[in-house]
C-alpha positions, 0 to 999 in steps of 0.5 A, a space after each residue: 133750898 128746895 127739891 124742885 126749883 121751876 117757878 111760875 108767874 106770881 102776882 095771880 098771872 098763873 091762876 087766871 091763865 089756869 081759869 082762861 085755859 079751864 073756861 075755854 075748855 068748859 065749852 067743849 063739854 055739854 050739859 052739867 061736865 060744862 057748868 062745873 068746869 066752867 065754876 072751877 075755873 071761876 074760883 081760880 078768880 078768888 086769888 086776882 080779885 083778893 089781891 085787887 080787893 086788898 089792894 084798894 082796887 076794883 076787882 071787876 076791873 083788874 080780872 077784865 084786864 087781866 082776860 083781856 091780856 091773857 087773851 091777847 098771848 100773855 101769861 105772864 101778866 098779872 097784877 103789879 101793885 108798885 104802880 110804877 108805870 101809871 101808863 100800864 096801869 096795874 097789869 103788867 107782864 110780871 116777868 119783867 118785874 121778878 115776880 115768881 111763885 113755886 110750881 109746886 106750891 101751886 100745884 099742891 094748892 090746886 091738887 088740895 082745892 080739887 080733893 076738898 072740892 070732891 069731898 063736898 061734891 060727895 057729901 051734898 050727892 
């Protein structure tokens, strides 16, 4: 089906783990390297907060929640729009659920955010 079969949580599970890991990172720079680490992991919001958006919910809410169970050790927790445990509510551990997206989808998604995000750094500079 494909060449390369690794999976990685869906459901925005791995672009809020990628701007959790970005931000944390973004405190150990100073100056200007800081703000602009710190702005490129806030894009990687866009993919939680259009689902929650799309899906009639209060996207403040959703990514609250969602870096709050990030920061507790799970990263596989991401936005489940079945609603089938209201208790939970929409965050949950989307493993459980069967959730996936493929590594390289991801990666070639990122890898082409960072080359048009260099190429309007260069046009504005």
């Amino acid at each position: 089906m494909c060449r390369d079969s690794r999976i990685v949580p869906g459901a925005a599970a791995t672009e809020i783990e990628l701007a959790r890991r970005l931000k944390e990172f973004s405190f150990k720079e100073t100056g200007l390297d800081q703000y602009a680490i710190a702005k490129f992991a806030e894009s990687f919001e866009l993919v939680p907060r259009t689902l929650a958006e799309n899906a009639g919910l209060n996207p403040m809410d959703i990514i609250s929640k969602l870096y709050e169970k990030h920061a507790s050790g799970n990263a596989k927790v991401g936005i489940d729009l079945r609603g089938d445990d209201p208790e939970d509510g929409v965050c949950k551990d989307v493993s459980t659920v069967n959730v996936w997206d493929l590594y390289v989808t991801k990666l070639v998604a990122i890898y082409n955010y960072f080359w048009l995000s260099s190429v309007l750094f260069c046009i504005e500079n």
